[in-house]
C-alpha positions as CSV (number, residue, x, y, z in Angstrom):
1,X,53.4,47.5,75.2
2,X,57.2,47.2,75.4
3,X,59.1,50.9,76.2
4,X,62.4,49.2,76.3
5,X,64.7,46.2,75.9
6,X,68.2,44.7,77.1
7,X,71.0,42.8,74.4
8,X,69.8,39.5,75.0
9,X,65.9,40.6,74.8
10,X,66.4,42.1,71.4
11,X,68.9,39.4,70.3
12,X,65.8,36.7,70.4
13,X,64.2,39.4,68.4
14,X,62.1,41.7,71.1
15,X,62.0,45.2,69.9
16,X,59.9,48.4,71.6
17,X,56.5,48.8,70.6
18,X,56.0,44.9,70.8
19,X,52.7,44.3,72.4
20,X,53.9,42.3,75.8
21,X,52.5,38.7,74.5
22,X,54.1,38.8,71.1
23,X,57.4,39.6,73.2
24,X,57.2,36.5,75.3
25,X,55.7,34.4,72.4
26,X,59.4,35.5,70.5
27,X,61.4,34.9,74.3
28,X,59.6,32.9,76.8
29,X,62.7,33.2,78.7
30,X,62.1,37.1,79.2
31,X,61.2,39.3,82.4
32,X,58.8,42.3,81.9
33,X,59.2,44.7,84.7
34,X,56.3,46.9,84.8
35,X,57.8,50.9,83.6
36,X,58.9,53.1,86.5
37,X,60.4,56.5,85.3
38,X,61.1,57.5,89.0
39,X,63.8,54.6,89.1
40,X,64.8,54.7,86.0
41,X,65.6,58.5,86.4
42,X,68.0,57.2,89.8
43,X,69.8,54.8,87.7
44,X,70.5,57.1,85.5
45,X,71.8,59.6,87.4
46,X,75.3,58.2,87.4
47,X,75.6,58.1,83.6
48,X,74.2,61.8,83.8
49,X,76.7,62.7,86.6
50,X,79.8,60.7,84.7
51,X,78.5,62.6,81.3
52,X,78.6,65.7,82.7
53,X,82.0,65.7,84.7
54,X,83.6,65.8,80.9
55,X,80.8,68.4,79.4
56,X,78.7,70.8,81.7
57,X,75.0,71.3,81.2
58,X,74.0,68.4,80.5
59,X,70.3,68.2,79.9
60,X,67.8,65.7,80.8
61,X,64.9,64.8,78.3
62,X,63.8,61.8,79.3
63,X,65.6,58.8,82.2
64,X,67.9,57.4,79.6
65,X,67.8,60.3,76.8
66,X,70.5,63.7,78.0
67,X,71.4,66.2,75.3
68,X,74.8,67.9,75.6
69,X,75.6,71.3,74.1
70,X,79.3,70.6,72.7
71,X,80.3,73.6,70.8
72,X,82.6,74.5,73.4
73,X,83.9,70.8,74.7
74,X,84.5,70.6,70.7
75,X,87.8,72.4,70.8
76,X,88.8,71.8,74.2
77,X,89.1,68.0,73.2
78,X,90.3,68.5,70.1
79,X,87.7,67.6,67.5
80,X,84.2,66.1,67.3
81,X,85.7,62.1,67.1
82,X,87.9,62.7,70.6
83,X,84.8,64.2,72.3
84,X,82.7,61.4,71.7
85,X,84.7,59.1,72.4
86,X,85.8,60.3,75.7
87,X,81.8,60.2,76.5
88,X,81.0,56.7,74.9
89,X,84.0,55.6,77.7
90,X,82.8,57.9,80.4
91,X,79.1,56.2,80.1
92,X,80.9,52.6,79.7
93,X,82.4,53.3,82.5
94,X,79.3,54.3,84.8
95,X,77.4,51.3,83.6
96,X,75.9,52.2,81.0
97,X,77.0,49.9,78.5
98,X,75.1,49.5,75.2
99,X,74.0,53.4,75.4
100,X,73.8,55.0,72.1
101,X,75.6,58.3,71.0
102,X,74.8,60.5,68.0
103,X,76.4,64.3,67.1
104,X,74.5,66.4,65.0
105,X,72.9,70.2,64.8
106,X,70.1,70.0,67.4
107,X,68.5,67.5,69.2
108,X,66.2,66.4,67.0
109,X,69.0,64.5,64.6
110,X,71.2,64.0,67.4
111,X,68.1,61.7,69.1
112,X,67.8,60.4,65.6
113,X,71.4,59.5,65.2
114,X,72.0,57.5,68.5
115,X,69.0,55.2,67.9
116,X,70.9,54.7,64.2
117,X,74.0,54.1,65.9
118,X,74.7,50.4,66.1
119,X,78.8,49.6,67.0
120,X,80.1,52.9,67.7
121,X,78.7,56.6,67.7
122,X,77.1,58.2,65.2
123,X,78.8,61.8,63.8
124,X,76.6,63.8,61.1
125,X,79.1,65.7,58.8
126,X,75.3,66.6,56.9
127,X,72.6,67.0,59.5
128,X,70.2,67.7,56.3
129,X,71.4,64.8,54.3
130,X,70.5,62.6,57.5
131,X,67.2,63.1,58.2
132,X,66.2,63.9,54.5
133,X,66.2,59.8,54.0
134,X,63.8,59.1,57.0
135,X,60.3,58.1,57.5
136,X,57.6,60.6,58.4
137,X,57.0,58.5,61.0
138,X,60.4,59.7,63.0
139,X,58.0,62.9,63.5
140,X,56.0,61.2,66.3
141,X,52.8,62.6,65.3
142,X,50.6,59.3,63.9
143,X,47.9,60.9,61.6
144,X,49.9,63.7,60.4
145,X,52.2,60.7,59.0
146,X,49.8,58.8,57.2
147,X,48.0,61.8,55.6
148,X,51.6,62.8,54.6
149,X,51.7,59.0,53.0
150,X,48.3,59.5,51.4
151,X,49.4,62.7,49.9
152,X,52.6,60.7,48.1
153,X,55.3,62.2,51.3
154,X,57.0,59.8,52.8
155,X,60.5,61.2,53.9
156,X,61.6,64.2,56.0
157,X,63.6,65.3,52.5
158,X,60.0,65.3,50.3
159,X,58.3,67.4,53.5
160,X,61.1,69.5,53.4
161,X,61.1,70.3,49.7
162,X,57.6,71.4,50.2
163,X,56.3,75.1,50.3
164,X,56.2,76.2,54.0
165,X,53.5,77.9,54.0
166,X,51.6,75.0,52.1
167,X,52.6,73.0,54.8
168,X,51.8,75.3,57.4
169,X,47.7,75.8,56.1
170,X,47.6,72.0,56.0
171,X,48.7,71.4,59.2
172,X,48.4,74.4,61.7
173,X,51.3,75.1,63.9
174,X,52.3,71.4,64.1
175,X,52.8,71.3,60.8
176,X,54.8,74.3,60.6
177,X,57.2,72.9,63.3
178,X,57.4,69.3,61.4
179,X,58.4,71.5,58.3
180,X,61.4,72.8,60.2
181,X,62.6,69.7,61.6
182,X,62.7,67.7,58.7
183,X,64.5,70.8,57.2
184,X,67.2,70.4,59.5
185,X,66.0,73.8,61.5
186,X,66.0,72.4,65.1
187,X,63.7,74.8,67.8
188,X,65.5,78.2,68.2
189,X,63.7,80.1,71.0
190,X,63.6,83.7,70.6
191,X,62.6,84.6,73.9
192,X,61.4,88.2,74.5
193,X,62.5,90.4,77.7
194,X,61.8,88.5,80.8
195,X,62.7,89.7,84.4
196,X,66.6,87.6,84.3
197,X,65.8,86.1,87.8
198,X,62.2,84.2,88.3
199,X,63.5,81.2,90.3
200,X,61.8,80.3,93.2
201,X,62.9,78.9,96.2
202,X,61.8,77.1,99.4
203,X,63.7,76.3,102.8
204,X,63.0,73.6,104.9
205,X,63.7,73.7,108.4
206,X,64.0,70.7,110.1
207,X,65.6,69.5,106.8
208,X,62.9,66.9,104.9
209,X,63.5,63.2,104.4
210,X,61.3,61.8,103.5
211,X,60.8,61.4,99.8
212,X,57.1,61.9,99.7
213,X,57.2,64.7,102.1
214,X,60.0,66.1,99.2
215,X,57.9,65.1,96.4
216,X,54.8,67.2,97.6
217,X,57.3,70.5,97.9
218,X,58.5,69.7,94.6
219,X,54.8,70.2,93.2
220,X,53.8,73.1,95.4
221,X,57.4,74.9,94.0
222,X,56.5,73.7,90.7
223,X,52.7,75.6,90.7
224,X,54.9,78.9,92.0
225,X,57.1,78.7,89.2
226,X,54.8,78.5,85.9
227,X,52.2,80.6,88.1
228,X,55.3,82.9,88.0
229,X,55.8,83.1,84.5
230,X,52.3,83.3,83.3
231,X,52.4,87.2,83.7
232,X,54.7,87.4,81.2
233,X,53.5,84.7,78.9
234,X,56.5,82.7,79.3
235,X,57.2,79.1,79.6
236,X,60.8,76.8,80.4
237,X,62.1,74.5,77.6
238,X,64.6,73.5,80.3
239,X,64.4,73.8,84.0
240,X,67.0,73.7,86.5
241,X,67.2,71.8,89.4
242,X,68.8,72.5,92.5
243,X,68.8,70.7,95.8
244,X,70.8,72.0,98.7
245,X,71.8,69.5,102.2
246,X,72.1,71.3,105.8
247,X,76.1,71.4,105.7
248,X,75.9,73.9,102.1
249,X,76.5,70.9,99.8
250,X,74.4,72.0,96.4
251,X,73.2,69.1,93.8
252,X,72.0,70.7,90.5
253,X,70.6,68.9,87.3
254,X,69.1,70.7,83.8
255,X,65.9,68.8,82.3
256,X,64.5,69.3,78.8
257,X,61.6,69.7,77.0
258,X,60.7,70.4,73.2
259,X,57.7,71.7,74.2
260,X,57.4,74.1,77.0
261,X,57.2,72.7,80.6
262,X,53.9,72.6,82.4
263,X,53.3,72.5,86.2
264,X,52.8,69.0,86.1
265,X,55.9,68.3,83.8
266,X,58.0,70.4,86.7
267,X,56.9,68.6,89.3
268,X,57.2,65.2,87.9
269,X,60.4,65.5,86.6
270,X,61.5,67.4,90.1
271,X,60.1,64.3,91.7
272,X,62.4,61.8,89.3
273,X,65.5,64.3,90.4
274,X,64.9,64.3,93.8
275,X,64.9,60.1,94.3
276,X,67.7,60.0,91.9
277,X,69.8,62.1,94.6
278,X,67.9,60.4,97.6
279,X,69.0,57.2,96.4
280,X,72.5,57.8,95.1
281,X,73.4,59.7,98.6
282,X,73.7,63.1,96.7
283,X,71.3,65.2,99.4
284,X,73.2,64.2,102.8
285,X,71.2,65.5,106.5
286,X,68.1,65.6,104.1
287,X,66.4,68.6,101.9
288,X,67.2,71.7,103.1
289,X,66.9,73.7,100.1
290,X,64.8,73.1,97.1
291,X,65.2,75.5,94.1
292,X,64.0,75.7,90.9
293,X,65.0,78.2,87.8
294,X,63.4,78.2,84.5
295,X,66.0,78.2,81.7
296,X,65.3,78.8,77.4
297,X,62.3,80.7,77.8
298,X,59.8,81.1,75.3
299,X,56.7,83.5,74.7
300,X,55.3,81.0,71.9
301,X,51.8,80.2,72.6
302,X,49.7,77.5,70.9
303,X,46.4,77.0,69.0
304,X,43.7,76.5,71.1
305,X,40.9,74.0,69.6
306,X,37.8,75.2,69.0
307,X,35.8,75.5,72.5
308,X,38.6,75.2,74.6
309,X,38.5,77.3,77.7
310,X,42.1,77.6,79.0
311,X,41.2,80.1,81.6
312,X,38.8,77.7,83.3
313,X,40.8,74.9,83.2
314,X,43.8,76.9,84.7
315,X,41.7,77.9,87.3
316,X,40.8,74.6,88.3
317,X,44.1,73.5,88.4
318,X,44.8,76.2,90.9
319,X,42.2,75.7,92.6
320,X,42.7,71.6,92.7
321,X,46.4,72.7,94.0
322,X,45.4,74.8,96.9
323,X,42.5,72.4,98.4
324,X,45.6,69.4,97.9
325,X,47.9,71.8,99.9
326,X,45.6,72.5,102.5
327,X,43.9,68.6,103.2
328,X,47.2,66.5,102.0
329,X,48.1,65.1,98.7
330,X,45.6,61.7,99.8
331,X,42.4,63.3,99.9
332,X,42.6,64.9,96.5
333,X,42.3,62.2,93.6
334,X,41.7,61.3,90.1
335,X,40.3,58.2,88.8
336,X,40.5,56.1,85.9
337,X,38.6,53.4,84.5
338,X,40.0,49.5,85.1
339,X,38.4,46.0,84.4
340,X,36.1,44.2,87.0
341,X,32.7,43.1,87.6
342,X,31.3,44.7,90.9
343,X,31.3,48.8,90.0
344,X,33.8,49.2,93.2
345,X,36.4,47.3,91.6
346,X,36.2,49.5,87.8
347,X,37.6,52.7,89.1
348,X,41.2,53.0,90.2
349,X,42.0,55.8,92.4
350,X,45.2,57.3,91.9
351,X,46.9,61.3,93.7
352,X,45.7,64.0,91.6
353,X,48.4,65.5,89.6
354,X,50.6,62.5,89.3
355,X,50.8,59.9,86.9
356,X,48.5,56.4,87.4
357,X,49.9,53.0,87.8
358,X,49.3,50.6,85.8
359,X,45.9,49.2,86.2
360,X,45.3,46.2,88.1
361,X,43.2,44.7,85.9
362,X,43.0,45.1,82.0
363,X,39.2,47.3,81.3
364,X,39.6,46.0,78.3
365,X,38.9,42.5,79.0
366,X,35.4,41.1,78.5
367,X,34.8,40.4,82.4
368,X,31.4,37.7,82.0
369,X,29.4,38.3,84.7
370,X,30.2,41.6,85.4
371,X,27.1,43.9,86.1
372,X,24.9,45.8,83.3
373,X,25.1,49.4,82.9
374,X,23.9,52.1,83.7
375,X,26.8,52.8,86.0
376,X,26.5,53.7,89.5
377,X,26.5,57.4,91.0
378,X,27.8,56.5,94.3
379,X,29.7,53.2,95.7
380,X,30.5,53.3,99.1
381,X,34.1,52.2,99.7
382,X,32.4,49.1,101.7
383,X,28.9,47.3,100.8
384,X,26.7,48.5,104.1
385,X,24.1,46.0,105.4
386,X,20.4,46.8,104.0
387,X,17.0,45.6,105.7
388,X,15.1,43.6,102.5
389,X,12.0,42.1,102.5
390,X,11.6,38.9,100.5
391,X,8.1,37.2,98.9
392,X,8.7,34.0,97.1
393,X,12.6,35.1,95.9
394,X,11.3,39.1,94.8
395,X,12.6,41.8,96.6
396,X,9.1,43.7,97.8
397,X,10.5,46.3,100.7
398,X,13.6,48.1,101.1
399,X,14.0,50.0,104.6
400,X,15.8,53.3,103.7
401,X,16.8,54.9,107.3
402,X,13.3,54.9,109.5
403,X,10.9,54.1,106.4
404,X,10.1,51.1,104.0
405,X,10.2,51.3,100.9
406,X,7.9,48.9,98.1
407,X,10.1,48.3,95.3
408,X,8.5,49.3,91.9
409,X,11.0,47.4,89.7
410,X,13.8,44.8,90.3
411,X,16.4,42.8,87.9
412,X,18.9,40.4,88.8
413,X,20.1,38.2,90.1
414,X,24.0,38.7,88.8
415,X,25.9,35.7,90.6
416,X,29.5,36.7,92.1
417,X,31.5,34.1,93.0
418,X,33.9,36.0,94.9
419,X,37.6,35.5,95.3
420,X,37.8,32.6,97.1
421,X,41.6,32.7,97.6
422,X,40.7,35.7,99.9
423,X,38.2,34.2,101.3
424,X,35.3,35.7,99.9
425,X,31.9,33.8,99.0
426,X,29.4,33.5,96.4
427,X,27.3,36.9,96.2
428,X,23.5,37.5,94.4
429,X,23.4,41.0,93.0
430,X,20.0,42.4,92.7
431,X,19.4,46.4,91.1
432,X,16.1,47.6,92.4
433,X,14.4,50.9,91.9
434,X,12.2,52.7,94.5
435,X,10.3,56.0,95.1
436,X,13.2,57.2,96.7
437,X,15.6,56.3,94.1
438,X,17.6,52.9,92.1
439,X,19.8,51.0,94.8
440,X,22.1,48.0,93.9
441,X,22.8,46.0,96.6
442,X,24.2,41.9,96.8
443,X,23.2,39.2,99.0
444,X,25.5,37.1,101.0
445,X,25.5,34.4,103.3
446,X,22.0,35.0,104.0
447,X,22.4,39.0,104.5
448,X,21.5,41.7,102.6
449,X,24.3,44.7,101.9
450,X,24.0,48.2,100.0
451,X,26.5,48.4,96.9
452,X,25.5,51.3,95.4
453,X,23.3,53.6,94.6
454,X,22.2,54.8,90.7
455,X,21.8,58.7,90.3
């Protein structure tokens, strides 16, 4: 699917949410670039940095999306229309040209706003009056939307007319928060008493820099700051940032959320921050100090679904976090499902706690010739070879360590033909069961190798 797209892309009529052959059936001319926040967060970082040498705080939602509290920088540059256009030249000037501005009372219609503005910036004298004309779907949340259509409500303005409380029984607590957005009541955090200082630190001595190295401290800080705040049944809708070189030189950046931040959230967005700085130069001599201090706390909680046990899963979290400390971020991972035809090649393996790449190939894809189910319960990261004895083309014995085995039941075979640009060859694949238990294994040039093995 298409995130995002340049002048000329959306001049031949390419707009986001394009599926990525309907884009290059429109412009066959066009380059997809596969997303990658991480860089996308450094190239941002100058307009952030430009942006934020007119206002302070500027907050990061999203690599390409900053919010910017102006009450103040209102009256020191005299008026709403000189502020924004000091920042619409201050981003020009940084590169960012085509960026889109919009002024209103909270994020929510200020987002809304800059993706309206076309020309020039967007200013909402009526923040209401805005968003009562839009879509439901500006909410983001799909089947609230189209139950809204069903029940006759298709703009913010009808949703906002409605009872509250109606609103909120239908819906639950996200109803209740879509109610107050399309009324025009952007999130007001009441936080209650929190200790003032919870930040944590860490020190790093000799100075890391390597950005990986950086990267894992950002996650293990991360886990020490929510782990910090669960005691008092707090979480950060913004987190500051703040990276410190050998010589004293401090680098500090303010991310967003609507919703509270999670450890992972932290640590990802940390990670983004921290190659932003490695790349620009911002972090000279290398990492000395990493810090971390949650910002716009809240003590709002959220509806757990019926069976859902958050203790557990926090648990497991910890616990995933302190075995990944302890062995190295490689030797703790997730996996994800991904197209191919040998049960080796339909898992992709990917660090626990971070975000996958994109899969290598689609699972969504028909694959011929790929192998039945059931799947396997063990692959071994390379086929091992097997002793097999043949009568007339049947598999009859299997030698499992010192023993034969007869085999009871056998299927195949499944014909691989191998990539023979890497120089593999043609493969029969055979599943056979035995007292001992179901085995898959493939034949090859005459030899016989293990593949698997069924549960």
């Amino acid at each position: 699917m298409v995130l995002a797209v340049n002048g000329l892309a959306a001049a031949a009529g390419v707009a986001a949410g394009m599926r990525r052959r309907q884009a290059e059936a429109l412009c066959p001319a066009v380059v997809t670039l596969a997303a990658d926040p991480a860089a996308d967060a450094a190239a941002f970082e100058v307009v952030a940095t430009a942006v934020e040498d007119l206002v302070p705080r500027v907050e990061v939602a999203d690599p390409g999306l900053l919010f910017v509290p102006v009450s103040g920088a209102v009256g020191y540059y005299g008026g709403e229309v000189p502020l924004v256009a000091r920042v619409a030249a201050a981003v020009d000037e940084a590169g960012g040209q085509g960026g889109r501005l919009g002024l209103a009372d909270g994020p929510f219609a200020a987002r809304l706003a800059a993706a309206a503005a076309g020309d020039g910036p967007v200013v909402l004298a009526d923040t209401r009056a805005f968003l009562a004309s839009l879509d439901v779907a500006v909410l983001g949340r799909e089947e609230m939307a189209a139950t809204l259509r069903w029940l006759g409500v298709t703009t913010l303005g009808a949703l906002a007319a409605l009872p509250r409380e109606a609103v909120a029984s239908r819906f639950g607590l996200p109803g209740l928060e879509a109610h107050r957005l399309a009324a025009g009541e952007d999130r007001g955090v009441r936080p209650r008493s929190l200790p003032e200082d919870l930040a944590v630190e860490e020190r790093f001595d000799p100075p890391l820099r390597d950005l990986e190295q950086a990267a894992f401290a950002a996650r293990s800080l991360a886990h020490r700051l929510i782990e910090g705040l669960g005691p008092w049944g707090g979480a950060p809708h913004r987190v500051v940032v703040e990276a410190g070189s050998p010589s004293g030189e401090t680098r500090s950046r303010t991310w967003r959320s609507a919703d509270p931040f999670g450890e992972a959230e932290v640590a990802e967005r940390v990670r983004w921050q921290l190659r932003a700085w490695v790349e620009s130069g911002g972090v000279p001599g290398g990492l000395a100090v990493l810090r971390l201090a949650p910002a716009d706390r809240s003590d709002r909680g959220r509806q757990l679904s019926l069976g859902e046990d958050a203790a557990s899963e926090l648990e497991a979290t910890r616990a995933l976090a302190r075995a990944q400390a302890l062995v190295g971020p490689e030797a703790v991972l997730q996996a994800r499902p991904q197209g191919g035809r040998r049960p080796g090649e339909r898992v992709q393996w990917h660090r626990w706690g971070e975000p996958a790449a994109p899969p290598d190939r689609d699972p969504r894809a028909p694959w011929p010739g790929r192998l039945p189910g059931p799947s396997p319960a063990l692959v071994p990261p390379a086929p091992r070879p097997l002793e097999v004895e043949w009568d007339g083309g049947s598999p009859e014995r299997v030698r499992l360590g010192s023993r034969w085995e007869p085999v009871l039941a056998w299927a195949g075979p499944w014909r691989q033909t191998g990539r023979w640009w890497a120089g593999e060859g043609p493969a029969d694949c055979y599943q056979v069961v035995t007292s001992a238990g179901a085995l898959l294994f493939e034949v090859r040039d005459g030899s016989c190798y293990l593949a698997a093995v069924y549960d």
